[in-house]
N, C-alpha and C positions, 0 to 999 in steps of 0.2 A: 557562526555556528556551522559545522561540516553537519551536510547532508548523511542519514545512515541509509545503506543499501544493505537488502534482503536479498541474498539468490536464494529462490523458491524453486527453479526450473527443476521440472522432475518432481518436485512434489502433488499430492492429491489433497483436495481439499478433505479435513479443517486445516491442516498443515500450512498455507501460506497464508491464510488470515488470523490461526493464532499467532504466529510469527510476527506479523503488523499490527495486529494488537497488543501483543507485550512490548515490540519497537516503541510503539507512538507514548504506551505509557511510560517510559522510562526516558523519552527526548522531553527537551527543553519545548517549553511554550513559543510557538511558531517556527520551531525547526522542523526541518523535513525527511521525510524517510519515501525512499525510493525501493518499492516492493517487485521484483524479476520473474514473474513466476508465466510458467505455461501452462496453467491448469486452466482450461476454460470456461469452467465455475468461477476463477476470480475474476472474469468481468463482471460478472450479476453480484458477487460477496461482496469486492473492494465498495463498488460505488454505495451499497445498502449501509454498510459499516458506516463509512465518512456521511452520508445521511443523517443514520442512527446517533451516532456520537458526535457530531457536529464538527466534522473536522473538514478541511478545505480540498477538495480533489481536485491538483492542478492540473494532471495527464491521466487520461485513458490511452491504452494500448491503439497503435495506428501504423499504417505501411511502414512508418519512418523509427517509432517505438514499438515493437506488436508486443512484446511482452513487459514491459514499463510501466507501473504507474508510477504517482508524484502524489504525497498526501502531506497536507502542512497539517501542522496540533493544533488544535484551537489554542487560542489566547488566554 
């Protein structure tokens, strides 16, 4: 399964979380989608989403990622 990536950069929230939202619904059960965004609301959106819907959040944003998350589908 190829991983799907989202460039989100430049956009304002709801814009990169409906985006990962329509992504994760549309990927295969336990494939991954990689969301790029620099709005600083999707650090607080991404994680509550994968919470909320029970999806796996492998990467938050970091010196090494700052605008990367990593979200697997539930099973």
């Amino acid at each position: 399964m190829d991983t799907i990536t989202l460039d989100c950069r430049g956009m304002k929230c709801p814009e990169p979380l409906t985006m990962l939202r329509n992504a994760v619904r549309k990927a295969n059960s336990g494939q991954i989608v990689e969301l790029l965004s620099d709005d600083p609301v999707s650090e607080r959106d991404v994680p509550a989403f994968c919470k909320f819907m029970k999806h796996e959040l492998l990467r938050m944003p970091t010196k090494e990622h700052p605008y990367s998350f990593l979200v697997k589908k539930k099973e």
